[in-house]
GUFI-418108 format. One record per atom (N, C-alpha, C, O, CB): x, y, z negated. Coordinates in steps of 0.2 Angstrom, whole numbers, padded with zeros to 4 digits, always signed. Glycine has a CB too. Example, Ala and Ser with C-alpha at 12.3 -4.5 7.8 and 13.67 -1.06 7.14 Angstrom:
<recs>
+0066-0028-0039
+0062-0022-0039
+0066-0016-0039
+0071-0017-0042
+0057-0022-0045
+0064-0011-0035
+0068-0005-0036
+0064+0000-0039
+0067+0006-0040
+0070-0003-0029
</recs>
This chain:
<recs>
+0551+0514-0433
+0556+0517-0437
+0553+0518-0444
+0547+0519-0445
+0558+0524-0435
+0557+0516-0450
+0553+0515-0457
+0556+0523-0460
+0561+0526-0458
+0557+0508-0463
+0550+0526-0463
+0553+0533-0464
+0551+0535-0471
+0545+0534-0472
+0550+0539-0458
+0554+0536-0474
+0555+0537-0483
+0555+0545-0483
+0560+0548-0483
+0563+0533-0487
+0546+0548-0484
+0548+0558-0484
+0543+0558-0494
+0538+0555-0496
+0541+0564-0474
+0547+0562-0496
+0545+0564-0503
+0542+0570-0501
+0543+0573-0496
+0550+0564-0509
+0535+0573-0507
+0531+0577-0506
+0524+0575-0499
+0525+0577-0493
+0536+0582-0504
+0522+0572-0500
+0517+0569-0494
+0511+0573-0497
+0508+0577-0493
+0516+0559-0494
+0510+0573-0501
+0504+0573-0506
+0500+0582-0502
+0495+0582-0499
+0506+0574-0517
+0503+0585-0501
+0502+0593-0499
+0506+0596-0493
+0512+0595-0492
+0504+0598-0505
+0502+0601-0489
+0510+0606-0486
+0513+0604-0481
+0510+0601-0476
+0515+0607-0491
+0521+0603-0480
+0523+0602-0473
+0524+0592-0474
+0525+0589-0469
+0531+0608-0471
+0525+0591-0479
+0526+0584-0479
+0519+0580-0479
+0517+0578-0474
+0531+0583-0486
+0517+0579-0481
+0508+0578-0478
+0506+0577-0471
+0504+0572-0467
+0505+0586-0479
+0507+0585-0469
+0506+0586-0462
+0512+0582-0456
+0511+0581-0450
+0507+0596-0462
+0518+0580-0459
+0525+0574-0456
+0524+0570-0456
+0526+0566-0451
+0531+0573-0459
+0519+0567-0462
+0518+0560-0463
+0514+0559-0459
+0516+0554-0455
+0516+0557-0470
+0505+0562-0457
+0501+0562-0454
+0504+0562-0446
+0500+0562-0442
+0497+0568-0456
+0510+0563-0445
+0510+0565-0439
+0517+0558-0435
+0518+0555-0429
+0513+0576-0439
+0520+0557-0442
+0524+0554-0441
+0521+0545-0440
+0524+0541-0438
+0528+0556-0444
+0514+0544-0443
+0509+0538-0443
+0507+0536-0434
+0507+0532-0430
+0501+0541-0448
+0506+0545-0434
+0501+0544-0427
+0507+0542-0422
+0505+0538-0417
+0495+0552-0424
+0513+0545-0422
+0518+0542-0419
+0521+0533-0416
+0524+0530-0412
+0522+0545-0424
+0515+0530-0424
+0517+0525-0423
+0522+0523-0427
+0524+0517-0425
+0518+0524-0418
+0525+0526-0432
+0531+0525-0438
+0528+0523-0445
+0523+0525-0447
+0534+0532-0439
+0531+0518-0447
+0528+0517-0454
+0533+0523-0460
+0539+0524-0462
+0529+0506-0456
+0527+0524-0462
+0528+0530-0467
+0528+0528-0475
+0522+0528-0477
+0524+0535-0466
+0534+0528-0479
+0535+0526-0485
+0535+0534-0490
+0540+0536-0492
+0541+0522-0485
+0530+0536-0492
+0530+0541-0496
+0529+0541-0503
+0528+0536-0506
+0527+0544-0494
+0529+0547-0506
+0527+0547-0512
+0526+0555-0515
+0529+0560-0512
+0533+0544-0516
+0522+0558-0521
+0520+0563-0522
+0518+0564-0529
+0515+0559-0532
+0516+0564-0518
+0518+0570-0533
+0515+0569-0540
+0507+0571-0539
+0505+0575-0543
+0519+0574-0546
+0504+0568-0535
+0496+0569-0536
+0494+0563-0537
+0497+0559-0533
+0492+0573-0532
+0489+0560-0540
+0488+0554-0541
+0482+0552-0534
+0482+0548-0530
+0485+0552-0548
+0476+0559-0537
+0471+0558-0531
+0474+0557-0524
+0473+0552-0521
+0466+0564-0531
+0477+0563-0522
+0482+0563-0515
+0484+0557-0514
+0481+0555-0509
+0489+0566-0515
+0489+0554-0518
+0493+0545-0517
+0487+0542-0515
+0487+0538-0510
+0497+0540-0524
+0482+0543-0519
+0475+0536-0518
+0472+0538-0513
+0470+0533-0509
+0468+0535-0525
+0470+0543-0510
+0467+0544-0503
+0469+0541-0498
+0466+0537-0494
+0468+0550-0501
+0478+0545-0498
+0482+0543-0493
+0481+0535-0491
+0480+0533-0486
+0489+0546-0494
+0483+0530-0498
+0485+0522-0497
+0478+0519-0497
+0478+0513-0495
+0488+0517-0504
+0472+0522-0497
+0464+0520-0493
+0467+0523-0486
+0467+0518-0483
+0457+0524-0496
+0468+0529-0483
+0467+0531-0478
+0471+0526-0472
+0469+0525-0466
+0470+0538-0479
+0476+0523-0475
+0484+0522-0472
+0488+0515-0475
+0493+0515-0478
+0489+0528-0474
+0485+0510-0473
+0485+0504-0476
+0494+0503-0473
+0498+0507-0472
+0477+0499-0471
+0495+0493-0475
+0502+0491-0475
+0502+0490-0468
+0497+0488-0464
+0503+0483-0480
+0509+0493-0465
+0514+0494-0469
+0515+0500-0472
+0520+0500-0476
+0519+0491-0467
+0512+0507-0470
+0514+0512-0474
+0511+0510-0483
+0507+0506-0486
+0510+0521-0470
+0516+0513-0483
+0514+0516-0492
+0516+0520-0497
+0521+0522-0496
+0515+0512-0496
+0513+0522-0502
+0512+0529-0505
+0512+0528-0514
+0509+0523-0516
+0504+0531-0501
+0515+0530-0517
+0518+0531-0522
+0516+0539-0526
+0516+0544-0523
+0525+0529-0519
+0514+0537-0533
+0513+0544-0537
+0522+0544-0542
+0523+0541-0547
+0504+0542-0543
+0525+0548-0538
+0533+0547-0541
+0535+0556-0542
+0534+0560-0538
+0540+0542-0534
+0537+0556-0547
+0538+0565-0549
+0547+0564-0548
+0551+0561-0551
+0534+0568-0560
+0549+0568-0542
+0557+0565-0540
+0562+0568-0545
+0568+0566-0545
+0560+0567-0531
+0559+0572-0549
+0564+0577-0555
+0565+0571-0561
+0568+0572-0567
+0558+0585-0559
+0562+0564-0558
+0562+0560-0565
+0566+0555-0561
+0565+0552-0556
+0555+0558-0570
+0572+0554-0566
+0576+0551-0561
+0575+0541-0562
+0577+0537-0558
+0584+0554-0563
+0572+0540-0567
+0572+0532-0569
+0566+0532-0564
+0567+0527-0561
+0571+0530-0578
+0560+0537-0563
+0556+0534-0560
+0557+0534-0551
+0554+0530-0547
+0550+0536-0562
+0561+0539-0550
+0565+0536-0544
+0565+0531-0541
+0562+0528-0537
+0571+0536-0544
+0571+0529-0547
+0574+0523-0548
+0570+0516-0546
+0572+0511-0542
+0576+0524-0556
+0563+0516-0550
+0558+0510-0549
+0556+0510-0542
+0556+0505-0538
+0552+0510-0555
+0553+0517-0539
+0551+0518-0533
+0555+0515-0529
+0552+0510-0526
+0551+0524-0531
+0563+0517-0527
+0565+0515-0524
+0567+0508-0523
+0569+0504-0519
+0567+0518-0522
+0568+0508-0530
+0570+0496-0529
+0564+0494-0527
+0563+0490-0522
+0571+0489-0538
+0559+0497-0529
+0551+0493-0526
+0552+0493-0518
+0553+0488-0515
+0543+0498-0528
+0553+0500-0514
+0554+0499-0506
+0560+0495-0504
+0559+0492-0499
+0556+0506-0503
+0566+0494-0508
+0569+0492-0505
+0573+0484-0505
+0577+0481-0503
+0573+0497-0505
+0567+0482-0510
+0569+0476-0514
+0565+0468-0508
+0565+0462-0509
+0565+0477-0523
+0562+0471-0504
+0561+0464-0500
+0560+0469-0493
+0555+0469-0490
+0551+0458-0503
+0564+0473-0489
+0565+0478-0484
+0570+0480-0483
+0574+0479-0487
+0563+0482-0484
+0573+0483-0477
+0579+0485-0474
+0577+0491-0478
+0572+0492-0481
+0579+0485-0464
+0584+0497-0478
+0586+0504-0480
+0582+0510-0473
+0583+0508-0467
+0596+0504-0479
+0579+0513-0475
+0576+0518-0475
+0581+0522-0465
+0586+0524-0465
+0577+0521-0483
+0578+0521-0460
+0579+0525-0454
+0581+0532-0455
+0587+0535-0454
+0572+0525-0449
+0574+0535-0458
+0576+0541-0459
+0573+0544-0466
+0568+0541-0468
+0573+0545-0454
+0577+0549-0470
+0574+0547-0478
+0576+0557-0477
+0580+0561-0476
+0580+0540-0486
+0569+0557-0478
+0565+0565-0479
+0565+0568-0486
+0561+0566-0489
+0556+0565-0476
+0570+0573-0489
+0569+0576-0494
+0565+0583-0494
+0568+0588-0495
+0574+0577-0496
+0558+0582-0493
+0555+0586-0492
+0552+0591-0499
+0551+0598-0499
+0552+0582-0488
+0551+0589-0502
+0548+0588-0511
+0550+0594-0514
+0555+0593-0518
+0550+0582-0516
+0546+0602-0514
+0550+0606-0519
+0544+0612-0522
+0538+0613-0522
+0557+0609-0514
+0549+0615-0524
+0541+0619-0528
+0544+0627-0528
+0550+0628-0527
+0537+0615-0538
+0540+0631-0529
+0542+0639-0529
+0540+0639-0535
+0537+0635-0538
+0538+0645-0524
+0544+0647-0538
+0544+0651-0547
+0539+0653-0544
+0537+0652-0538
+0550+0657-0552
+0537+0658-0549
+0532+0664-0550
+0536+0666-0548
+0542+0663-0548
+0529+0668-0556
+0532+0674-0544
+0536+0679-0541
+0536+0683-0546
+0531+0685-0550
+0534+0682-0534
+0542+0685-0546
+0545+0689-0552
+0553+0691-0551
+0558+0687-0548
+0544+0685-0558
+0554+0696-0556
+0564+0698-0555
+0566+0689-0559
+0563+0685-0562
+0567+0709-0561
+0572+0691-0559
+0575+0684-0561
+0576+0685-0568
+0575+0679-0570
+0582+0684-0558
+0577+0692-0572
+0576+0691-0577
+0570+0692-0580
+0570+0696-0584
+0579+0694-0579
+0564+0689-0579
+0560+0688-0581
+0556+0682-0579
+0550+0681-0579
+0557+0692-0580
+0561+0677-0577
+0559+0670-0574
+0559+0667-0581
+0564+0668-0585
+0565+0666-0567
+0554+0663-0583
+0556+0658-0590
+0562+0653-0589
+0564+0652-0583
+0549+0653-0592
+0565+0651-0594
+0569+0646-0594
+0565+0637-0592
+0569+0633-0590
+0572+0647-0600
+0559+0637-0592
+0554+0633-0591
+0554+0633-0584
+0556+0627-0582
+0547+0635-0594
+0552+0638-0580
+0550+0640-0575
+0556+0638-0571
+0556+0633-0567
+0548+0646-0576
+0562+0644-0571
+0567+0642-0570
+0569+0632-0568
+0570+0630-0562
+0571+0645-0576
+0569+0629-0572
+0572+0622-0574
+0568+0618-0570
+0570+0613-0566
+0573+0620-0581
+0559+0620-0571
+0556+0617-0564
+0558+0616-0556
+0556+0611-0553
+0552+0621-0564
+0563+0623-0554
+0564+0624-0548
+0568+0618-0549
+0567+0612-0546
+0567+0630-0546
+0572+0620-0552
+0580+0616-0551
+0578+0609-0552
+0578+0606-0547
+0587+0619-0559
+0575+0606-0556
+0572+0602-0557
+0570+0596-0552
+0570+0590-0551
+0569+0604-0560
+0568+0599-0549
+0563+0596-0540
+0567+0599-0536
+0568+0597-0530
+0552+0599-0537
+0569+0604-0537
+0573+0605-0528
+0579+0605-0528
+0582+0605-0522
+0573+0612-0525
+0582+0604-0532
+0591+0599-0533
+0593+0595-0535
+0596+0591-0532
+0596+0601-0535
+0590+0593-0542
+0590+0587-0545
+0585+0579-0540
+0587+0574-0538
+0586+0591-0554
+0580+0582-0540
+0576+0577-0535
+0578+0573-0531
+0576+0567-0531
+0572+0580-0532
+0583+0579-0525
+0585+0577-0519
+0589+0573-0522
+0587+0567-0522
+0589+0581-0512
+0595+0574-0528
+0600+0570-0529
+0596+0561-0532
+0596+0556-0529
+0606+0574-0536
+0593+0564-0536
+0591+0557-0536
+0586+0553-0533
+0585+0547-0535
+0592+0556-0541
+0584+0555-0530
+0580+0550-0519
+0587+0549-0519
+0588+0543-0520
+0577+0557-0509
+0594+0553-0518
+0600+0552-0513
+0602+0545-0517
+0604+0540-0515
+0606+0559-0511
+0601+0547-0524
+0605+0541-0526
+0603+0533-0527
+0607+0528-0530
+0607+0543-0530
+0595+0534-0524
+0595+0527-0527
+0592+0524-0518
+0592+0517-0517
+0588+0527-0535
+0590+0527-0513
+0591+0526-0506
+0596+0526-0503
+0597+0522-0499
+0589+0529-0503
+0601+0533-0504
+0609+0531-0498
+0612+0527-0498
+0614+0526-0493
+0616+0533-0498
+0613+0522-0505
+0618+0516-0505
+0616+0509-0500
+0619+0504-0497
+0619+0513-0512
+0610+0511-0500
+0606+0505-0494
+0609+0507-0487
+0610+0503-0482
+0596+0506-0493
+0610+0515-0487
+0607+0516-0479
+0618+0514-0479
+0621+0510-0476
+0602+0528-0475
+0620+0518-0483
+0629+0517-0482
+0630+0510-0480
+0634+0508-0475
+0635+0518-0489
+0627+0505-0483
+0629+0497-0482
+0628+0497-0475
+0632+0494-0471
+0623+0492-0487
+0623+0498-0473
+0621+0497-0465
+0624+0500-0460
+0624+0498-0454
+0615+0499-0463
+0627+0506-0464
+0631+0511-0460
+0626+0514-0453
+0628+0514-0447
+0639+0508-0457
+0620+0516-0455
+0615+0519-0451
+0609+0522-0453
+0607+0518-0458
+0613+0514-0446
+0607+0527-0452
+0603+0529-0454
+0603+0539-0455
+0609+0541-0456
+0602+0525-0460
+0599+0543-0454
+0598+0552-0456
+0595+0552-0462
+0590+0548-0463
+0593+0557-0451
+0598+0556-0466
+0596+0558-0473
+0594+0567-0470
+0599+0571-0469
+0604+0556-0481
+0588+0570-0469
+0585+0576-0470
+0583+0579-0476
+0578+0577-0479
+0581+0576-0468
+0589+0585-0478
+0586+0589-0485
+0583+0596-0482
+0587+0600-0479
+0595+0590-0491
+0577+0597-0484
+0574+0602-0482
+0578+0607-0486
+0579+0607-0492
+0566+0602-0483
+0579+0613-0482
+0581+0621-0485
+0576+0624-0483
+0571+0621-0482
+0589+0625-0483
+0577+0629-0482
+0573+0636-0482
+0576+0642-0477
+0582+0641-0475
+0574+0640-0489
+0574+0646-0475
+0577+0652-0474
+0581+0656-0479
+0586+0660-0479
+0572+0656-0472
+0577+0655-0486
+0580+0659-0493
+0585+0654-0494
+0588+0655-0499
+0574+0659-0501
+0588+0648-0491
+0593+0645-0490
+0599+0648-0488
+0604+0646-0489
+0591+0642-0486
+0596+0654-0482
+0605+0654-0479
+0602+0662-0478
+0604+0665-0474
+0608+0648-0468
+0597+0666-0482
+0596+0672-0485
+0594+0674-0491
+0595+0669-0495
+0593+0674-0481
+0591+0681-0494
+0588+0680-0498
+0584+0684-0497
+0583+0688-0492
+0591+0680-0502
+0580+0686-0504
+0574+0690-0504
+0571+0691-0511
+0572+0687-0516
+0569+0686-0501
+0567+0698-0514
+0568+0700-0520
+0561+0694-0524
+0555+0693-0521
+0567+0708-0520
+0562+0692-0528
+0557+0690-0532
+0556+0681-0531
+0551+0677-0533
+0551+0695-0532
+0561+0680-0529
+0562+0672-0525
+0568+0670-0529
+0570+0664-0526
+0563+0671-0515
+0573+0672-0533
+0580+0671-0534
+0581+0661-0536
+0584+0657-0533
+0585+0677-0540
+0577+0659-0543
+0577+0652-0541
+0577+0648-0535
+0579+0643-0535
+0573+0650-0544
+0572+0652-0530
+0571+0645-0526
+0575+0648-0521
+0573+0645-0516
+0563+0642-0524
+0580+0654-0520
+0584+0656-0517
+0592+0653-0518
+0596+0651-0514
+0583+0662-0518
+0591+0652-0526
+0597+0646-0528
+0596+0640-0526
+0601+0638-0523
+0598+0645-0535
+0589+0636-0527
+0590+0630-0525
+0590+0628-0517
+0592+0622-0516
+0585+0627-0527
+0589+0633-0513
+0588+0631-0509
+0595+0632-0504
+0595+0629-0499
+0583+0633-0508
+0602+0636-0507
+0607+0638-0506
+0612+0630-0508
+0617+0628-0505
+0608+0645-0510
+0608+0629-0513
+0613+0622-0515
+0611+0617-0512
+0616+0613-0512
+0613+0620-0523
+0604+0614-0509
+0604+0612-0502
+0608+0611-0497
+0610+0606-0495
+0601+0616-0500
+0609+0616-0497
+0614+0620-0490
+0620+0615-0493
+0621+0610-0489
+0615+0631-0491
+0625+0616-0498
+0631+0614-0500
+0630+0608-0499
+0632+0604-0494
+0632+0616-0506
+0625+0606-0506
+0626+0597-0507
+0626+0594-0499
+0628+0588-0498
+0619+0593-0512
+0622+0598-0494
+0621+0590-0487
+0628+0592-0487
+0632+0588-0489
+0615+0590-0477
+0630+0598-0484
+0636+0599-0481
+0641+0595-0483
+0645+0592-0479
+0637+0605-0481
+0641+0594-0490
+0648+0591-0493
+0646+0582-0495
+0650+0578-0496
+0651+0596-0501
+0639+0582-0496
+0639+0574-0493
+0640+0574-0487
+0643+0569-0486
+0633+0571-0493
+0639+0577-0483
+0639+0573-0476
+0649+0571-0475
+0653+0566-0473
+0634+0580-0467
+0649+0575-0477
+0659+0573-0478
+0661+0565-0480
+0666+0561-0478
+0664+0578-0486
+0658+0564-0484
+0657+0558-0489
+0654+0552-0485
+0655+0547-0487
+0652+0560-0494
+0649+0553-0478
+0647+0549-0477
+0651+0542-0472
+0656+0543-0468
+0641+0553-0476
+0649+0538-0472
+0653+0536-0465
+0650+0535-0460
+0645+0538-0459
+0656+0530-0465
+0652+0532-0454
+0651+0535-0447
+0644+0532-0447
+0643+0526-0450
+0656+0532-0440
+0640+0534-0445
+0633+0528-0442
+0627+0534-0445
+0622+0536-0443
+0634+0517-0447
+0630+0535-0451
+0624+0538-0456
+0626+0547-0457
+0632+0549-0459
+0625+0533-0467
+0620+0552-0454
+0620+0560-0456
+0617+0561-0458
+0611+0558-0458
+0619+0564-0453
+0619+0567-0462
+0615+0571-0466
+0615+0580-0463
+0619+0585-0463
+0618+0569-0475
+0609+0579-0463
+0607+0588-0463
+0602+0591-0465
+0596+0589-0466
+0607+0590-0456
+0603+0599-0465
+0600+0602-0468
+0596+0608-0464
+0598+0613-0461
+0604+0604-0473
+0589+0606-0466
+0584+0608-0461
+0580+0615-0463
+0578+0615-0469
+0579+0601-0459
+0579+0620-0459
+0575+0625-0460
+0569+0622-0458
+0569+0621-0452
+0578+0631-0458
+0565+0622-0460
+0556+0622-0456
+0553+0627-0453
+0548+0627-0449
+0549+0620-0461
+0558+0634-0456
+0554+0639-0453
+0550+0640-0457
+0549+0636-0462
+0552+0637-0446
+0546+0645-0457
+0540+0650-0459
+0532+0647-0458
+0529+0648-0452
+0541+0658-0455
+0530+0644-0462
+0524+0640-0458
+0516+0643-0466
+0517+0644-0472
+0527+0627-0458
+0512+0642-0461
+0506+0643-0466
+0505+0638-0472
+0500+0634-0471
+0499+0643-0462
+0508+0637-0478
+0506+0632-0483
+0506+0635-0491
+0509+0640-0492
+0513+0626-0481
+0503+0632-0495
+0499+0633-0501
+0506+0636-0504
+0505+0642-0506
+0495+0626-0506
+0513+0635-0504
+0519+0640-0504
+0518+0642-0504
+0516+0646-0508
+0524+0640-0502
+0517+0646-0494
+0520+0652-0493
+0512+0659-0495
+0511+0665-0495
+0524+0652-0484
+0508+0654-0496
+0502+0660-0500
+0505+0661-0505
+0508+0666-0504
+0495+0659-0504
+0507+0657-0510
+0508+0659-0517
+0514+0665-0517
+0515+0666-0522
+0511+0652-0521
+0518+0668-0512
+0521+0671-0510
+0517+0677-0508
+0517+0683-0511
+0526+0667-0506
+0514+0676-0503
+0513+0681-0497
+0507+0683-0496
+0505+0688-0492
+0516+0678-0490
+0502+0678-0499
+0496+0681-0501
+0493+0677-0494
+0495+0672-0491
+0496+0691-0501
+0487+0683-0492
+0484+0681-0485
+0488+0682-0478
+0486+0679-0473
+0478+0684-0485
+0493+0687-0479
+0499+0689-0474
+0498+0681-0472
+0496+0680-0466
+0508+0692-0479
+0499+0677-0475
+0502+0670-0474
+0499+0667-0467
+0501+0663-0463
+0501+0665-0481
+0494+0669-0467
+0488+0665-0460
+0490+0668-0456
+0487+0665-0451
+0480+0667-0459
+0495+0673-0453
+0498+0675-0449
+0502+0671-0444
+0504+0674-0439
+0498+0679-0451
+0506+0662-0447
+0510+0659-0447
+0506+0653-0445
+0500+0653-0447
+0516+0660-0452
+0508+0650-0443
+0505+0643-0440
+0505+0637-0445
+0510+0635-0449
+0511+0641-0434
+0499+0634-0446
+0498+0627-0449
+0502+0623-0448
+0505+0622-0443
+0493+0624-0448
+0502+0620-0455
+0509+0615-0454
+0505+0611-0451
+0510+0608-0447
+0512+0613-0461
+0500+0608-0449
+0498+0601-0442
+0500+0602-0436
+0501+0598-0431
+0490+0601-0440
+0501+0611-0435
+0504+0613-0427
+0511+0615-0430
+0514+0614-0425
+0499+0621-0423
+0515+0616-0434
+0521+0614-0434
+0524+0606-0437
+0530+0606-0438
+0524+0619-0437
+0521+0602-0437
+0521+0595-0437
+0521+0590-0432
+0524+0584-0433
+0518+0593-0440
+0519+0592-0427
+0519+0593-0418
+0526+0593-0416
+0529+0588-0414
+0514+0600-0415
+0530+0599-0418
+0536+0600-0414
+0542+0599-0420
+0549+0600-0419
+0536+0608-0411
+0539+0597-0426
+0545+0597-0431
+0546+0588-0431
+0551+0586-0433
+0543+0601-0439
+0540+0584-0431
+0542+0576-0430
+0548+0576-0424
+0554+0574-0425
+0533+0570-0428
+0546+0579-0419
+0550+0577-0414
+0558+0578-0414
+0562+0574-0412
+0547+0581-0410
+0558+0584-0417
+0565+0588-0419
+0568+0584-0423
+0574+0583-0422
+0565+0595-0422
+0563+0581-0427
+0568+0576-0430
+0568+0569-0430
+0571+0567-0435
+0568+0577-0436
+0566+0566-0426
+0565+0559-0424
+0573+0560-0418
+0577+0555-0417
+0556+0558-0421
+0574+0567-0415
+0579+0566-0412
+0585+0567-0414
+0589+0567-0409
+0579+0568-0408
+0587+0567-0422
+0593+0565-0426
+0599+0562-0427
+0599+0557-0432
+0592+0565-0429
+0604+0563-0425
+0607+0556-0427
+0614+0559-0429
+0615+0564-0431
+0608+0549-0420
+0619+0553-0428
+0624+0553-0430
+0629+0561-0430
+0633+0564-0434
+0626+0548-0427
+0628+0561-0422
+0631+0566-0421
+0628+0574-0425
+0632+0578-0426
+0631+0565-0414
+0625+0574-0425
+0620+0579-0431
+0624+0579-0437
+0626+0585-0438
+0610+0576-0434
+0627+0574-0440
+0631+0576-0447
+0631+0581-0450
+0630+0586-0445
+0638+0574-0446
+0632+0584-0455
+0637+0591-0459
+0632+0599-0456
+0632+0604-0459
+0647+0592-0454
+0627+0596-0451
+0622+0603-0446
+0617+0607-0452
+0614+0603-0455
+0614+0599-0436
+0618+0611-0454
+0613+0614-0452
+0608+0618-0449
+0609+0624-0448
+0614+0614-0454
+0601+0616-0447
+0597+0617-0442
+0591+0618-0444
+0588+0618-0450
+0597+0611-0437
+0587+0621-0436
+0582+0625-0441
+0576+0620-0434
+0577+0616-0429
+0583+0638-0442
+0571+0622-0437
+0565+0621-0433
+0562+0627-0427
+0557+0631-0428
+0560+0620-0438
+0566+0627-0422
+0567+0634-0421
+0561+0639-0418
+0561+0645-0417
+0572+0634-0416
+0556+0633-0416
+0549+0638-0412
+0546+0639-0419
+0540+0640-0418
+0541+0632-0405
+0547+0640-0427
+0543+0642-0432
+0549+0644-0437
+0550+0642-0443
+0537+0637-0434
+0553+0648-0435
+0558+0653-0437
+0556+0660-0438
+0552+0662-0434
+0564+0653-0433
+0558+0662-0443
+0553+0669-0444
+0559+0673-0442
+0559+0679-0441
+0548+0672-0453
</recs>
């Protein structure tokens, strides 16, 4: 299976890609760390490959993905994994910087991955588009409200793409659950070791989602053994 997950570089996408290799899947990623990208394309030779692509920029999208898709089939499964947390803080005291960051990588990003990979996968009429949400997704919590918004609009955009889509090709919106990652410190402090490595939830989340398909459309779903 060819599998296109943004965010590789760190955290739960990292720990997917690593897991989705050993699976035996070629893994097409990308990430804004340079060192990370160069590790990984020493670690993880052709045909996976690895890309330094910041998904908030949409022309460089753009080059990313003609590069994958310009001598290759459309993407099996295309993982929108790639997103980043504010400072904790009330909402009125988020910067407008800060703020636009979120929005930036966690809505703007998926749209444009979606838009320059779905038209491949529609042509073929096959293929899962996974947009990672949250729990702050389909809840909320104090001093999270950006990434409480982005991750709410998540929620919408698959839902009302997936309407859009035609038969063959789903989209859904996935919770990961509560997992020990450089996020949920930045949140929760050392509290956070209390929750499982994302390598032991990469174990039961490749799987959950390798078994996706069509019928999945419009769902949103959680990862449910690391649900808090």
């Amino acid at each position: 299976m060819k599998i296109v997950l943004t965010g590789v570089t760190r955290g739960l996408g990292r720990a997917l890609a690593m897991e989705f290799i050993r699976l035996g899947h070629t893994v097409i990623g990308c990430g804004r760390s340079g060192d990370a990208i160069f590790d990984l394309r020493m670690d993880y030779q052709a045909p996976h490959d690895f890309s330094v692509v910041d998904v908030a920029l949409d022309n460089k999208v753009a080059i990313w993905a003609a590069k994958v898709l310009e001598s290759d089939s459309a993407p099996d499964l295309l993982i929108n994994n790639a997103g980043v947390m504010n400072p904790l803080a009330p909402l009125w005291e988020i910067s407008d910087r800060d703020f636009t960051r979120v929005t930036d990588v966690n809505i703007r990003g998926v749209a444009n991955v979606i838009r320059h990979f779905v038209p491949a996968m529609v042509k073929q009429k096959r293929g899962v588009i996974v947009n990672l949400s949250s729990g702050w997704g389909r809840s909320t919590s104090p001093n999270v409200a950006p990434y409480c918004a982005s991750k709410y609009a998540i929620e919408g955009l698959t839902h009302a793409m997936a309407q859009e889509l035609p038969e063959g090709v789903a989209a859904i919106a996935l919770n990961p659950g509560v997992i020990d990652t450089e996020m949920l410190r930045s949140c929760w402090g050392d509290d956070a070791g209390s929750y499982p490595k994302a390598q032991a939830w990469a174990k039961t989340a490749a799987a959950f989602i390798l078994g996706f398909g069509p019928k999945d459309n419009g769902r949103s779903l959680s990862v449910s053994s690391f649900e808090d």
